[in-house]
C-alpha positions as a printed NumPy array, in Angstrom:
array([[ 14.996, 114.865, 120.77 ],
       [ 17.853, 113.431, 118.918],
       [ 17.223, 113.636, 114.996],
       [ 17.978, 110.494, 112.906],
       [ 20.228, 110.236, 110.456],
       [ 19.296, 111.51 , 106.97 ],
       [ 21.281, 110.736, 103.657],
       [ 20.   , 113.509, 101.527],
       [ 20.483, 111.617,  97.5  ],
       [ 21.064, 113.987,  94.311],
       [ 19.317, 111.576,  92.837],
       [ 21.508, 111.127,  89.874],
       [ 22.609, 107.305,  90.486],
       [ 26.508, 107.895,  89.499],
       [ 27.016, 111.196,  91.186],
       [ 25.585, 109.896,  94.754],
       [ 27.627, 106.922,  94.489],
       [ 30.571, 108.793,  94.583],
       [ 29.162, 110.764,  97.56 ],
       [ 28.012, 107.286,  99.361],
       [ 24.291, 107.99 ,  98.584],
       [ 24.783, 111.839,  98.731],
       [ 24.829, 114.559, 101.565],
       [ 24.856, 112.97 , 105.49 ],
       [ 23.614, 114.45 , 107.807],
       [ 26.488, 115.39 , 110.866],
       [ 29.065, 116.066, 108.418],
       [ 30.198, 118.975, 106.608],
       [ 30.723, 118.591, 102.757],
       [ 33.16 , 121.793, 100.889],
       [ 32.951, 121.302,  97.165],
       [ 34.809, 123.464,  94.861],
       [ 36.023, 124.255,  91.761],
       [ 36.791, 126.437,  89.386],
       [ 34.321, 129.193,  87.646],
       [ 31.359, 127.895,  85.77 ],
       [ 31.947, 124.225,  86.985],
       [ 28.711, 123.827,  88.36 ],
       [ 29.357, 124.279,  91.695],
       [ 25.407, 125.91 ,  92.34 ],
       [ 24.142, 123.175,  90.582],
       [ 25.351, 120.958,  92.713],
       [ 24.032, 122.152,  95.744],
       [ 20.521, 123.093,  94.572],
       [ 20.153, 119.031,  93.464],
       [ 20.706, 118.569,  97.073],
       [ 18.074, 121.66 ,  97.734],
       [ 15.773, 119.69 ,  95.429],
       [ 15.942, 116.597,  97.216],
       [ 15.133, 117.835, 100.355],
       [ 12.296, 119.074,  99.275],
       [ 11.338, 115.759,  98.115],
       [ 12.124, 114.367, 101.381],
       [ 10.054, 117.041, 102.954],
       [ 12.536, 118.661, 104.953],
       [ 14.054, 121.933, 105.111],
       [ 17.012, 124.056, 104.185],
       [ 18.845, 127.401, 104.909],
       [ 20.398, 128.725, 101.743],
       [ 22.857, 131.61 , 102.364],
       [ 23.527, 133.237,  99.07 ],
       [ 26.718, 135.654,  99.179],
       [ 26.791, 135.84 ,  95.61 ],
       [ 25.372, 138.851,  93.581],
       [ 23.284, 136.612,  91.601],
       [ 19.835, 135.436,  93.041],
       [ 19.545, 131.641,  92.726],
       [ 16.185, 131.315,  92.768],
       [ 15.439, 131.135,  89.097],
       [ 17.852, 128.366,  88.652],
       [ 16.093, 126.125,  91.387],
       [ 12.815, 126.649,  90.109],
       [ 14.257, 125.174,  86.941],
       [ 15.793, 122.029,  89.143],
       [ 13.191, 121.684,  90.861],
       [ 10.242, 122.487,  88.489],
       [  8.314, 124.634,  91.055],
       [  7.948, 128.184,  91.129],
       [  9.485, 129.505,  94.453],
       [  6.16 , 130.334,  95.992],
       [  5.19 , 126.32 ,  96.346],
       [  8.346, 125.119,  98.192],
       [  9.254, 128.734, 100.607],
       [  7.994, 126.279, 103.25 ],
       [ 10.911, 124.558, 102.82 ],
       [ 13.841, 127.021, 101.366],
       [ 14.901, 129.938, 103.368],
       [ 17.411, 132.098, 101.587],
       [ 19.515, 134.647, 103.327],
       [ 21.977, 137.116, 101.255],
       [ 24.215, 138.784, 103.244],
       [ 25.862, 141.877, 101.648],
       [ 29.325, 141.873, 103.314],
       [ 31.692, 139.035, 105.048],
       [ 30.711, 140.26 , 108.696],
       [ 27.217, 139.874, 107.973],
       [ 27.67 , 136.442, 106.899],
       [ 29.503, 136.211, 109.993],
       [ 25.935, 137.321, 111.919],
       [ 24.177, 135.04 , 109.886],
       [ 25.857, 131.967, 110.088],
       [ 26.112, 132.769, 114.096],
       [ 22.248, 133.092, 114.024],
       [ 21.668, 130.364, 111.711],
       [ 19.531, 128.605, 114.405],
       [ 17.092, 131.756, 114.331],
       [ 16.619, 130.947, 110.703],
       [ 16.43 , 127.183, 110.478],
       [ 12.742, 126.262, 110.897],
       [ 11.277, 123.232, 112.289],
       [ 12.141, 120.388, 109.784],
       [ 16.02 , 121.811, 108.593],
       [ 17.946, 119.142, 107.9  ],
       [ 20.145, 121.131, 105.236],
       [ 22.026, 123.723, 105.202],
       [ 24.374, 125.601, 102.015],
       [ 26.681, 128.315, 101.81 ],
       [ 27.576, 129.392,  98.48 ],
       [ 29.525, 130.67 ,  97.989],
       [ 31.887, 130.788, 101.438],
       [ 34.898, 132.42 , 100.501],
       [ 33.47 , 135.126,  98.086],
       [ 33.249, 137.926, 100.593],
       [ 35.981, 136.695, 103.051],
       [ 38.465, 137.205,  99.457],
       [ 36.351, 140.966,  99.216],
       [ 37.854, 141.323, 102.974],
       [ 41.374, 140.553, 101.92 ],
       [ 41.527, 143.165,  99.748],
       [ 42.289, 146.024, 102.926],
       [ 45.315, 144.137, 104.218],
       [ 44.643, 145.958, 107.679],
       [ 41.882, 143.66 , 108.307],
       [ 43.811, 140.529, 107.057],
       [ 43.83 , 138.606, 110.471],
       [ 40.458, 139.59 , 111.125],
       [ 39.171, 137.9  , 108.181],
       [ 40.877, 134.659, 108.091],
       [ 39.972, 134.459, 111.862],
       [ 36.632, 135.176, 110.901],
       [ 36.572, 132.466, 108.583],
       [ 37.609, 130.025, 110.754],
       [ 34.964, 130.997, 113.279],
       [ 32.368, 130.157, 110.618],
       [ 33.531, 126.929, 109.628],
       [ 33.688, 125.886, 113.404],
       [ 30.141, 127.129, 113.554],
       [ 28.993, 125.392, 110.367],
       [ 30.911, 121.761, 111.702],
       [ 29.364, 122.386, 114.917],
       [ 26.319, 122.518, 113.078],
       [ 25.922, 119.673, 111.164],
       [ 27.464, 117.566, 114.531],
       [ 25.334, 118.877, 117.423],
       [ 22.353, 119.635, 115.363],
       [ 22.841, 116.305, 112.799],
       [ 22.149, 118.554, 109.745],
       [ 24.275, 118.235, 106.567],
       [ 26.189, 121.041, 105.556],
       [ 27.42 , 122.106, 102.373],
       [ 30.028, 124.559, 101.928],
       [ 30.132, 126.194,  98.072],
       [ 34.358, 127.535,  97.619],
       [ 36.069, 129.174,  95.344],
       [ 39.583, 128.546,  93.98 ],
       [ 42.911, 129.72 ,  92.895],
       [ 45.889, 128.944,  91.022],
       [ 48.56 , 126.704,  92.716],
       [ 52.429, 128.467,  93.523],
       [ 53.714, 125.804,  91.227],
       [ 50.998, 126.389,  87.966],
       [ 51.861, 122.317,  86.783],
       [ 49.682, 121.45 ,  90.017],
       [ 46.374, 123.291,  88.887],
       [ 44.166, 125.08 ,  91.05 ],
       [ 43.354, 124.813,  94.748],
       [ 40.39 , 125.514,  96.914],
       [ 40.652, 129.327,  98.677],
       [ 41.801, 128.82 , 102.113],
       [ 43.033, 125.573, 102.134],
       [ 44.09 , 124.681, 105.276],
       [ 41.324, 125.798, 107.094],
       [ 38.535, 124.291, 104.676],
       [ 40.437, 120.821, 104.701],
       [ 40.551, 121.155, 108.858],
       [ 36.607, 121.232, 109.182],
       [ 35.714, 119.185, 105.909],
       [ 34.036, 115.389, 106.424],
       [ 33.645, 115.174, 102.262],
       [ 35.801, 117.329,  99.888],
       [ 34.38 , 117.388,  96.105],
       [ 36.546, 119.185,  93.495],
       [ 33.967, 120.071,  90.287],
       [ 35.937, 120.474,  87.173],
       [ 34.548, 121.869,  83.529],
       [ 35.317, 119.076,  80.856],
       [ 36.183, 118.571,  77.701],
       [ 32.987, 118.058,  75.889],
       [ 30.051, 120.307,  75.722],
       [ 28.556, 121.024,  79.139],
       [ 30.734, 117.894,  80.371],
       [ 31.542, 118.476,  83.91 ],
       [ 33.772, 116.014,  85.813],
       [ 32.458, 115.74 ,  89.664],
       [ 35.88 , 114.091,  91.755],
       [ 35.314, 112.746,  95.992],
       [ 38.866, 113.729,  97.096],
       [ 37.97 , 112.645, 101.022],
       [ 37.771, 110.414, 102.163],
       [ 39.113, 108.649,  99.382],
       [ 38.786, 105.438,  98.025],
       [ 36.919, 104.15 ,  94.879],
       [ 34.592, 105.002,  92.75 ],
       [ 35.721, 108.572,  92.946],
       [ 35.016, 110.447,  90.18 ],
       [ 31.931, 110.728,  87.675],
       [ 31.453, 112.145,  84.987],
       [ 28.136, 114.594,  84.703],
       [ 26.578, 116.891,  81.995],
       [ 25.262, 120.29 ,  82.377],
       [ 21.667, 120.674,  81.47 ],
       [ 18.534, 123.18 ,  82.792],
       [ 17.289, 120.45 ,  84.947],
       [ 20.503, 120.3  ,  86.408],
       [ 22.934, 117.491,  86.347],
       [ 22.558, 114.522,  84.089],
       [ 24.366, 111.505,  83.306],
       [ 24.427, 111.091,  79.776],
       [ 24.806, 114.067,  77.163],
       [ 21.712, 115.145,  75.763],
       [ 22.839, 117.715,  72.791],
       [ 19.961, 119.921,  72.326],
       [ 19.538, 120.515,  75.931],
       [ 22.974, 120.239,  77.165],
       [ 23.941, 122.8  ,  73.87 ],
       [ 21.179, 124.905,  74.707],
       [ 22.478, 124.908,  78.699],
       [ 25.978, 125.453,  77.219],
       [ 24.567, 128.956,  75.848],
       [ 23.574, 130.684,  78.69 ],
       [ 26.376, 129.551,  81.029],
       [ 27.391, 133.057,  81.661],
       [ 24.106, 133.954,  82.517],
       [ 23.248, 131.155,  84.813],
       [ 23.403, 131.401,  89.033],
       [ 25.98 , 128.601,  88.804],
       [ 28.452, 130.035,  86.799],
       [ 30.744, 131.721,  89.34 ]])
């Protein structure tokens, strides 16, 4: 049976309408940015709202850091009334994401209509570190974006891709997402998350496709992402940014 199409919202009014109503379902979305930009926030809104929608998601954490407390706190719900509907997989090195992502049909129950990585590149850049394996790992890498894209096409699920970045050869041109040229080969949405000015100000920018509106501005708070600055809570989120899942 061919599965409908599904626009899965944030459901913060400014940020989807950058995203054209938020994640779609048969395309694969890579947001990045820079450390402590919000980059897990992002992705567990989208988390949240499919459990709204009643419909299901793989999460495959590579960090070190468990998520789960900061989705309770999006979604309000201790883990234990939405496991239904979030599966979370935590693979320990880049090959094992490698078997997971492969297998990622095994794990998606009936219902999966979403499904995260976060954060992608983490391991892979853990790989890089023995250059004898080099080759192996950016061909790996490859092999699990094709899988992901394949994904989301054949299977209509939206898929979210969490990356990491690094500085630019020429430092006047910023930062840039890890792997480049393969991320922007597979990618149907690129989002670039930035950490602002103001406290807990994040700026949230569609770089493809392009066209406008473009860019929002969001604010960090334990609920996630808000619209407007709300000082105690956004101060309070500001606080415990280095202890927070999405500060990576």
């Amino acid at each position: 049976m061919v599965k409908s199409a599904l626009i899965i919202p944030t459901g913060v009014s400014s940020l989807d309408l950058i995203l054209s109503g938020g994640l779609h379902t048969g395309y694969l979305t890579h947001a990045f940015g820079e450390a402590a930009a919000g980059k897990t926030t992002l992705a567990l809104h989208f988390v949240n709202a499919a459990c709204r929608l009643d419909v299901g998601t793989v999460y495959v954490n590579s960090e070190g850091e468990s998520p789960i407390e900061r989705l309770e706190q999006i979604t309000n719900k201790k883990l234990d009334a939405i496991e239904n509907l979030v599966t979370i997989l935590s693979p320990k090195s880049f090959s094992e994401q490698g078997t997971l992502i492969d297998d990622l049909d095994l794990y998606s129950r009936e219902g999966t209509r979403l499904v995260v990585v976060d954060t992608l590149t983490r391991l892979y850049r853990a790989a890089l570190e023995d250059k004898k394996t080099n080759y192996a790992a950016h061909r790996e890498l490859n092999t699990q974006m094709g899988i992901l894209k394949g994904l989301a096409k054949e299977r209509n699920m939206a898929v979210m891709v969490l990356n990491q970045v690094r500085g630019r050869m020429d430092e006047s041109q910023g930062f840039e997402p890890v792997a480049r040229n393969i991320m922007e080969f597979y990618e149907d949405y690129s989002v670039r998350l930035k950490v602002g000015r103001g406290i807990a100000e994040r700026i949230v920018e569609r770089l493809v496709p392009d066209g406008e509106p473009s860019k929002s501005v969001m604010y960090l708070a334990m609920k996630g992402f808000t619209a407007k600055r709300s000082t105690e809570e956004n101060s309070e989120m500001e606080s415990e940014e280095s202890l927070t899942q999405e500060q990576r």
